[in-house]
N, CA, C and O atoms as CSV, one atom per row, in Angstrom:
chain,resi,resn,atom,element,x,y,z
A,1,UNK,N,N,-19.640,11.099,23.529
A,1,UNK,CA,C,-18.226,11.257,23.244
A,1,UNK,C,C,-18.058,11.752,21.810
A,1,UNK,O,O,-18.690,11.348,20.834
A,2,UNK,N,N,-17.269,12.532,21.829
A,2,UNK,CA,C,-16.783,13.052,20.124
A,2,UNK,C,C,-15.636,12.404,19.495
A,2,UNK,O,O,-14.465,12.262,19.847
A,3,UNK,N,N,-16.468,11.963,18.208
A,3,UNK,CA,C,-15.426,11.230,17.026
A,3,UNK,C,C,-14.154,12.035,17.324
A,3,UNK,O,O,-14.005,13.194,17.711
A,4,UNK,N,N,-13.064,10.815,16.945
A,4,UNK,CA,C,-12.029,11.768,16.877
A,4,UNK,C,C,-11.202,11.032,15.723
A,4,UNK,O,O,-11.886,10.046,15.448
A,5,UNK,N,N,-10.382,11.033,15.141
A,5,UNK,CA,C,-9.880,10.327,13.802
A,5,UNK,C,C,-8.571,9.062,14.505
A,5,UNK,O,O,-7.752,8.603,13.708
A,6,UNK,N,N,-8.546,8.820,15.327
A,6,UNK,CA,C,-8.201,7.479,15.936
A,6,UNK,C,C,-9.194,6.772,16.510
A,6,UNK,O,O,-9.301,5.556,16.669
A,7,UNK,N,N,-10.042,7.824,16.858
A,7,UNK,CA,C,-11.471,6.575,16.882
A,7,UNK,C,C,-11.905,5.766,15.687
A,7,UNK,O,O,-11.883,4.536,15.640
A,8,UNK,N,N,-12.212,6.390,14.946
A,8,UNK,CA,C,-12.581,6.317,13.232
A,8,UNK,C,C,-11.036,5.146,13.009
A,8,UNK,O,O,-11.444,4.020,13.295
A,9,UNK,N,N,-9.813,5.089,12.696
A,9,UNK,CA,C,-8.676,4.283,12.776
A,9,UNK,C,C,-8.851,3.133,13.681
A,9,UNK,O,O,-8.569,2.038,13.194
A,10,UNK,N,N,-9.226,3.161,14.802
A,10,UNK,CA,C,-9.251,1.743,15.725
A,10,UNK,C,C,-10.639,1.082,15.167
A,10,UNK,O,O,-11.061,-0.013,15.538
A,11,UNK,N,N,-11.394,2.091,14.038
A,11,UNK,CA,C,-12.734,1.332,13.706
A,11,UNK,C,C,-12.079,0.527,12.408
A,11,UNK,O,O,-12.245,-0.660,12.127
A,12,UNK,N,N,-11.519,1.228,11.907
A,12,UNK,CA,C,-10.770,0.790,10.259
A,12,UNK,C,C,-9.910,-0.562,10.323
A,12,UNK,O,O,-9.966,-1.541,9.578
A,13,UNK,N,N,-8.992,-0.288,11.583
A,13,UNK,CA,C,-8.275,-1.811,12.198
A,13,UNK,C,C,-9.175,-2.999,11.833
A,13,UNK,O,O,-8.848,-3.970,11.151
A,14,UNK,N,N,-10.509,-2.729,12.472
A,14,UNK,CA,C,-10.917,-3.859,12.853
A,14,UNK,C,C,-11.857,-4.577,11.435
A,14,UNK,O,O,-12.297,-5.725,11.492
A,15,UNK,N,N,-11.999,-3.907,10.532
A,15,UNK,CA,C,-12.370,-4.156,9.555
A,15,UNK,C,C,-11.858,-3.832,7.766
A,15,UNK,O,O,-12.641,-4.076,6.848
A,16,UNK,N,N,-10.570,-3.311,7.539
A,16,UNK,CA,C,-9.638,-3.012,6.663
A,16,UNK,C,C,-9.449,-4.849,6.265
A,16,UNK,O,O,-9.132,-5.736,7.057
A,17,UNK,N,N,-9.719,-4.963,5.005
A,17,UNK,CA,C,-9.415,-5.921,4.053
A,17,UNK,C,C,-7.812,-5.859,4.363
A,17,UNK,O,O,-7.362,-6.979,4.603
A,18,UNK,N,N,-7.002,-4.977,4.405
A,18,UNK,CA,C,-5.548,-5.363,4.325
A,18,UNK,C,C,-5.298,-5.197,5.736
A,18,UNK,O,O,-5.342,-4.114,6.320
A,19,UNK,N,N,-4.973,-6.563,6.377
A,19,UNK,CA,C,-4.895,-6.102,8.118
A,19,UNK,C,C,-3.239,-6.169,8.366
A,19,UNK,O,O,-2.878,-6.158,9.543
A,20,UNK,N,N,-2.036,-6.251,7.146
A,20,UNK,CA,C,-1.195,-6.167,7.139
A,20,UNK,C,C,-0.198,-4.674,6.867
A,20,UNK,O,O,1.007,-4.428,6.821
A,21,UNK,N,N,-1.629,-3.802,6.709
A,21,UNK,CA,C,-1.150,-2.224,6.690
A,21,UNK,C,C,-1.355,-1.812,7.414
A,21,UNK,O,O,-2.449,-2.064,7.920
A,22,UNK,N,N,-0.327,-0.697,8.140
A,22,UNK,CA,C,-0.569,0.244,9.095
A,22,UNK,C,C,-1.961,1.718,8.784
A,22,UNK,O,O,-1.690,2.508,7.880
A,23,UNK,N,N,-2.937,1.871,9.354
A,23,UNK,CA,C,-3.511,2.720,9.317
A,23,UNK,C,C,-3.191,4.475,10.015
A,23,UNK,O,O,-3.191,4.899,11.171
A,24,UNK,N,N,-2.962,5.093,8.771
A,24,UNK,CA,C,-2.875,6.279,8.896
A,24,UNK,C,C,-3.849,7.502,8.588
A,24,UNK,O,O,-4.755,7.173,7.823
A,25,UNK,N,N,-3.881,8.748,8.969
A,25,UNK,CA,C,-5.424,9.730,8.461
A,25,UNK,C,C,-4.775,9.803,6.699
A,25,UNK,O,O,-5.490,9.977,5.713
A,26,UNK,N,N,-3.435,9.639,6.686
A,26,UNK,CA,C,-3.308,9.738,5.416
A,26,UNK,C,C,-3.695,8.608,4.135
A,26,UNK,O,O,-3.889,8.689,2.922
A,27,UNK,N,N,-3.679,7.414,5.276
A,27,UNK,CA,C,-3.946,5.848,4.576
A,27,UNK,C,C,-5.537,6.249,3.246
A,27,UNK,O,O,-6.627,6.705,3.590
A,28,UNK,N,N,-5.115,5.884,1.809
A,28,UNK,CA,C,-5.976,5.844,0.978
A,28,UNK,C,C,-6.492,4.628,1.172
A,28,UNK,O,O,-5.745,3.661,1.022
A,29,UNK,N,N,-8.188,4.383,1.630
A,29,UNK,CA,C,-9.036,3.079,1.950
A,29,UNK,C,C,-9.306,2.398,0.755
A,29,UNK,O,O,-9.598,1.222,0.970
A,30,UNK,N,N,-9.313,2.729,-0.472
A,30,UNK,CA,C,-9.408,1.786,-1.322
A,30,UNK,C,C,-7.399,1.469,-1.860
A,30,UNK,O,O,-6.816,0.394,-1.722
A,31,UNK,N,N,-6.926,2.466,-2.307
A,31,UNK,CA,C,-5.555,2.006,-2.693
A,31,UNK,C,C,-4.620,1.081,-1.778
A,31,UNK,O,O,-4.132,-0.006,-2.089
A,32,UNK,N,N,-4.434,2.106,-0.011
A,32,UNK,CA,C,-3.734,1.136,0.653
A,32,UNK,C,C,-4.439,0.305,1.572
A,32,UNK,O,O,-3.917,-0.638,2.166
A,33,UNK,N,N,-5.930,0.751,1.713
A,33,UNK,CA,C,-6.706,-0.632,2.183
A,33,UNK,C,C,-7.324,-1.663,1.820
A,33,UNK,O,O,-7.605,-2.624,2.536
A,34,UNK,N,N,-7.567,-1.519,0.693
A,34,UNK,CA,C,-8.017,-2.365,-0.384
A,34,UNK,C,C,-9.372,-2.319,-0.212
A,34,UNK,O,O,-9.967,-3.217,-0.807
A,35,UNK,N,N,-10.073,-1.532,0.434
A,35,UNK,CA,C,-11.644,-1.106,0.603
A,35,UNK,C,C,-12.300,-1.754,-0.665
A,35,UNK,O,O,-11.980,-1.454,-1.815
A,36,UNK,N,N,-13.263,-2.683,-0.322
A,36,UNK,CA,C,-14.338,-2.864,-1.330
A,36,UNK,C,C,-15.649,-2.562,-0.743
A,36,UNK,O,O,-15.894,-2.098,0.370
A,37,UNK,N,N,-16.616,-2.979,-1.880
A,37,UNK,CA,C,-17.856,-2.464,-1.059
A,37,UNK,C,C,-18.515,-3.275,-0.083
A,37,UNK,O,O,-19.436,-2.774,0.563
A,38,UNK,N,N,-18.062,-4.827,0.174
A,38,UNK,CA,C,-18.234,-5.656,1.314
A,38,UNK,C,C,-17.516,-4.294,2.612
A,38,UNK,O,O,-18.242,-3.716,3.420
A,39,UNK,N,N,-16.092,-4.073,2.495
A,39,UNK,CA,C,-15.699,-3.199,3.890
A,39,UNK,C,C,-16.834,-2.195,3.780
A,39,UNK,O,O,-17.592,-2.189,4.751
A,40,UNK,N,N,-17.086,-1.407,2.867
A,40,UNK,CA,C,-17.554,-0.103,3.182
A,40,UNK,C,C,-19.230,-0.160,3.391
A,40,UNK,O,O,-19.973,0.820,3.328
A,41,UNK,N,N,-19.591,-1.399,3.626
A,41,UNK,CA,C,-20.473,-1.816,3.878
A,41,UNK,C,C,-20.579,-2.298,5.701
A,41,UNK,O,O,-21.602,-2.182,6.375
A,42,UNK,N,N,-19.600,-2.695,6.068
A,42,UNK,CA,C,-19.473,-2.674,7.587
A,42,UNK,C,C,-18.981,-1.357,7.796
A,42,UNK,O,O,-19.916,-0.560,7.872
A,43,UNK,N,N,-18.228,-1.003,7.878
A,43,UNK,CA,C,-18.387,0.745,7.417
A,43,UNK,C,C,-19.094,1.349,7.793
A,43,UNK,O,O,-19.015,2.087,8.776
A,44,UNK,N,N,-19.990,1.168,7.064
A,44,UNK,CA,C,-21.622,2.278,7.391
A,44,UNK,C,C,-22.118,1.604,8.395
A,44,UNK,O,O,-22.788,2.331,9.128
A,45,UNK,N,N,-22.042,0.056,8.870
A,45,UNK,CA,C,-22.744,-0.479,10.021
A,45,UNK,C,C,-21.837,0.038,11.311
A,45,UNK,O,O,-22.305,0.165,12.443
A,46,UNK,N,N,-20.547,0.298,10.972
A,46,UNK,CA,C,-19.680,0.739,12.633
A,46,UNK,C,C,-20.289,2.207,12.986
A,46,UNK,O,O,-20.779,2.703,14.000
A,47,UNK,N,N,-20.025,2.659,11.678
A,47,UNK,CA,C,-20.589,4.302,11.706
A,47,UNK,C,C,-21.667,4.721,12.560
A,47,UNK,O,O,-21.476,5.665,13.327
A,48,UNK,N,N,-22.970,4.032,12.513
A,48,UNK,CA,C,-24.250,3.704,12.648
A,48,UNK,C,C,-23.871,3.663,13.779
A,48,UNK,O,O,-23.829,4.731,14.390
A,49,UNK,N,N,-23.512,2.573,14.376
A,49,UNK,CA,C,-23.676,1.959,15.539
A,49,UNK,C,C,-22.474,3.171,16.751
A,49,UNK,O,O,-22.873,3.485,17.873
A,50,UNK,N,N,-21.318,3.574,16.296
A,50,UNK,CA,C,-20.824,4.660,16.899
A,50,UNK,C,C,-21.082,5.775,17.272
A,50,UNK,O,O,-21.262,6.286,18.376
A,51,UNK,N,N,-21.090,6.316,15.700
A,51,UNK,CA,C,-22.003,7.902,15.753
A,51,UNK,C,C,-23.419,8.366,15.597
A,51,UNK,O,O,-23.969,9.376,16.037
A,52,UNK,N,N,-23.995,7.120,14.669
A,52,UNK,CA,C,-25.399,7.534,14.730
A,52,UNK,C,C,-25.878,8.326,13.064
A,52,UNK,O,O,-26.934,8.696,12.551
A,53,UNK,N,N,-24.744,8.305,12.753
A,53,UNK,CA,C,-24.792,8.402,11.357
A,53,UNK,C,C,-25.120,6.955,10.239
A,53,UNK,O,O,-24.449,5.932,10.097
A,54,UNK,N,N,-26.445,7.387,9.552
A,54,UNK,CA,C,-26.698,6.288,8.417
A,54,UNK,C,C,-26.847,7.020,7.550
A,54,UNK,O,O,-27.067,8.231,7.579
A,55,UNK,N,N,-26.680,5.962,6.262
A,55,UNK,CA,C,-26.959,6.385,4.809
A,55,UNK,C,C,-25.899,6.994,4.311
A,55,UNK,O,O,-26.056,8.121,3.840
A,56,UNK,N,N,-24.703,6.432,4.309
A,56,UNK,CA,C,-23.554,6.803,3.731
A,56,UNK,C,C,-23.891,6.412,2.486
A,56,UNK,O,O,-24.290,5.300,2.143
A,57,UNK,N,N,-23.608,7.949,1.422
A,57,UNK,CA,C,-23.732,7.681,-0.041
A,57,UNK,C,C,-22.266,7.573,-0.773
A,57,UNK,O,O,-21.179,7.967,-0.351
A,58,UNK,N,N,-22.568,6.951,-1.937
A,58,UNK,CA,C,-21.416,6.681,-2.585
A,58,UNK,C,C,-20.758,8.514,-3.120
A,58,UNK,O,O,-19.674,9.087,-3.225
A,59,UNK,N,N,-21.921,8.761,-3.280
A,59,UNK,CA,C,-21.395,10.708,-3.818
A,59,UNK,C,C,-20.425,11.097,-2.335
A,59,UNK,O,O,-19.658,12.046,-2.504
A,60,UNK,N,N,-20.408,10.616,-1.289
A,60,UNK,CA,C,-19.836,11.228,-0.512
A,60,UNK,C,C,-18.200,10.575,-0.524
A,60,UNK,O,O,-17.473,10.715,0.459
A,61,UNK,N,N,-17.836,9.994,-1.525
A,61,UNK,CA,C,-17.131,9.131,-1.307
A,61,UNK,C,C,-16.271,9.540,-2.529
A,61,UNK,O,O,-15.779,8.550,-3.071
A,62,UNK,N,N,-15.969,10.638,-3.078
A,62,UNK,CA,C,-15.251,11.214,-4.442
A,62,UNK,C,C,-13.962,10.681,-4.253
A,62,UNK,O,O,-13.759,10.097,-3.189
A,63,UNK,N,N,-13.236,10.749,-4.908
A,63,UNK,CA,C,-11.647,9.967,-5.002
A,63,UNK,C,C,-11.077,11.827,-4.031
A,63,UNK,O,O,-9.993,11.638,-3.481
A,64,UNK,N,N,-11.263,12.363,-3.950
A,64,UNK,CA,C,-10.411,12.929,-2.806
A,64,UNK,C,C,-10.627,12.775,-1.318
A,64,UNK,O,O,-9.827,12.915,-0.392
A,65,UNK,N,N,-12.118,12.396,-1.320
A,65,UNK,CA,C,-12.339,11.904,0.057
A,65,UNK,C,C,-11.766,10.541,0.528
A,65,UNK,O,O,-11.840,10.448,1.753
A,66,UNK,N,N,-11.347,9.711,0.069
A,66,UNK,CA,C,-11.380,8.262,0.203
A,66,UNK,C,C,-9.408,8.046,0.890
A,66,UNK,O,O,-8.641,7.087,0.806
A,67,UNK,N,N,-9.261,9.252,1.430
A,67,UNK,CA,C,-8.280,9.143,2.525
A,67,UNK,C,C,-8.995,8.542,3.981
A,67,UNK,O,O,-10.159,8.148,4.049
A,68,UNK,N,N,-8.153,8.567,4.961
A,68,UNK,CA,C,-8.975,8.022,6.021
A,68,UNK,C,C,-9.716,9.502,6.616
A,68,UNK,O,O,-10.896,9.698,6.909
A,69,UNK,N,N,-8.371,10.575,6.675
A,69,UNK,CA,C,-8.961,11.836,7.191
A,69,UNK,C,C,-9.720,12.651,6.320
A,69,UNK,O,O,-10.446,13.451,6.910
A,70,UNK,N,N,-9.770,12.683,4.855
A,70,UNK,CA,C,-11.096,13.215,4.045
A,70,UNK,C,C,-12.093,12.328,4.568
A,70,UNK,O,O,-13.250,12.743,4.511
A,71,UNK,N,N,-11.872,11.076,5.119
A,71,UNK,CA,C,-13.069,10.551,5.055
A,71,UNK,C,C,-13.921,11.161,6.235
A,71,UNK,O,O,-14.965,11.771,6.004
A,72,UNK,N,N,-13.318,10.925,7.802
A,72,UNK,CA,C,-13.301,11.476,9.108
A,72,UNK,C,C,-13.952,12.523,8.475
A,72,UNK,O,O,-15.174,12.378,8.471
A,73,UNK,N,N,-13.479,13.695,7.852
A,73,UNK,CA,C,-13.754,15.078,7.838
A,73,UNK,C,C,-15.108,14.951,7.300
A,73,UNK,O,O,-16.038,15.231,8.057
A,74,UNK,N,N,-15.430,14.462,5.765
A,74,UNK,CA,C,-16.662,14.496,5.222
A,74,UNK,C,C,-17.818,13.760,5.582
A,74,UNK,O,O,-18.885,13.898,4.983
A,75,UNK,N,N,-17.612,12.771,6.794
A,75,UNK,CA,C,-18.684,11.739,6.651
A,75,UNK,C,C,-18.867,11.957,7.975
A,75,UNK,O,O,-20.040,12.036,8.341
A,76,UNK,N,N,-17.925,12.087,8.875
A,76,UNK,CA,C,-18.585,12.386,10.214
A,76,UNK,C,C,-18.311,13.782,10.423
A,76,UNK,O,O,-19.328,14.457,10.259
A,77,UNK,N,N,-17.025,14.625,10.807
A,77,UNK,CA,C,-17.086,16.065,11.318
A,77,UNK,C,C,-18.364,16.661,10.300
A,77,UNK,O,O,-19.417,17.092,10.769
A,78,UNK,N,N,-18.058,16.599,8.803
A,78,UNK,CA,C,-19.527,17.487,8.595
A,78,UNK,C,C,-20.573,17.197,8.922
A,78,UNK,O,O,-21.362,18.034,9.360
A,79,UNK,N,N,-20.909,15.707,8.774
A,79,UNK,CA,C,-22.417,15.118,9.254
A,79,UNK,C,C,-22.618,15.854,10.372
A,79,UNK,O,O,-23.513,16.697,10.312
A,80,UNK,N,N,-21.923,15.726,11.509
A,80,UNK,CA,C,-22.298,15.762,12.739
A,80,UNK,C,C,-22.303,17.713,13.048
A,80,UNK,O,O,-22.618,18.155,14.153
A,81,UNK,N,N,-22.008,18.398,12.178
A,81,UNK,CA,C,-21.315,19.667,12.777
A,81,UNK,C,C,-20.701,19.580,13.468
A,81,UNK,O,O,-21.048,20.048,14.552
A,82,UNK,N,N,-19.657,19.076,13.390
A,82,UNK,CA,C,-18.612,19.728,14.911
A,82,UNK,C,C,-17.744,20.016,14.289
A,82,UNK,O,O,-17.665,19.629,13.123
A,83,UNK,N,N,-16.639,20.925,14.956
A,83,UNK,CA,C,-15.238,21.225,14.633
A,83,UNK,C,C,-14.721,20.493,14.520
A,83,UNK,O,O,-15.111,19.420,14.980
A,84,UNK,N,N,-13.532,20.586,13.852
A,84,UNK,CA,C,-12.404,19.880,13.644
A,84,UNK,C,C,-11.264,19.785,14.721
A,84,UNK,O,O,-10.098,19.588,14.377
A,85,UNK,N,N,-11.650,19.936,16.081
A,85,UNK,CA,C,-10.854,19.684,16.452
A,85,UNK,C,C,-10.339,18.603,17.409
A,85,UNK,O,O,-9.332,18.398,18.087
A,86,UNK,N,N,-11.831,17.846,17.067
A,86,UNK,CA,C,-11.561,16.156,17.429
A,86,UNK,C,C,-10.488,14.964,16.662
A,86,UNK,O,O,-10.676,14.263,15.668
A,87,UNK,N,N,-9.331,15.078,17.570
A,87,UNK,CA,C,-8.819,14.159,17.043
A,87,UNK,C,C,-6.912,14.220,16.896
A,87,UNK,O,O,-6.297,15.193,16.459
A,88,UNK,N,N,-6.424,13.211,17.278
A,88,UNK,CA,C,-4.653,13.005,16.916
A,88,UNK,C,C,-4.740,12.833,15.685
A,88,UNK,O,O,-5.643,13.043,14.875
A,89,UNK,N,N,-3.240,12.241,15.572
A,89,UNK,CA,C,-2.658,11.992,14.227
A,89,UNK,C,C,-2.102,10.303,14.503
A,89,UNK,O,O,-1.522,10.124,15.574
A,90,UNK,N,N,-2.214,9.481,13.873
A,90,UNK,CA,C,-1.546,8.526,13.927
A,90,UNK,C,C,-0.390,8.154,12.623
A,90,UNK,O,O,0.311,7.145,12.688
């Protein structure tokens, strides 16, 4: 099955430090999720276990990526090569 950025969001639900915010592709994971490196540490274990992607580096993680959909885009659509055209909007 191909990531799609509500997949990636129903993953963020379940592990977002702030479970009192709505998750959006626009949602910033450290500002409006309060992402620390405990989350972004299950993070890389959902990742893993979903897509098959390990070794999420902190370089991949620049303050413009650290939206939900920079994130989607840089950590899985590029990892994986695929288009961009997996995925809604929530």
């Amino acid at each position: 099955m191909e990531p799609t950025i509500d997949s990636l969001i129903s993953l963020l639900e379940e592990i977002a430090p702030r479970q009192d915010q709505l998750i959006t592709s626009a949602s910033h994971l450290v500002d409006d999720l309060d992402f620390d490196a405990m989350a972004f540490s299950r993070l890389g274990v959902l990742i893993y276990e979903r897509y098959g992607i390990g070794g999420l580096s902190s370089a991949a993680m620049s303050p413009e990526s650290l939206t939900v959909e920079g994130f989607f885009r840089r950590c899985v659509v590029d990892v994986l090569g695929l288009s961009e055209s997996g995925g809604g909007d929530r």
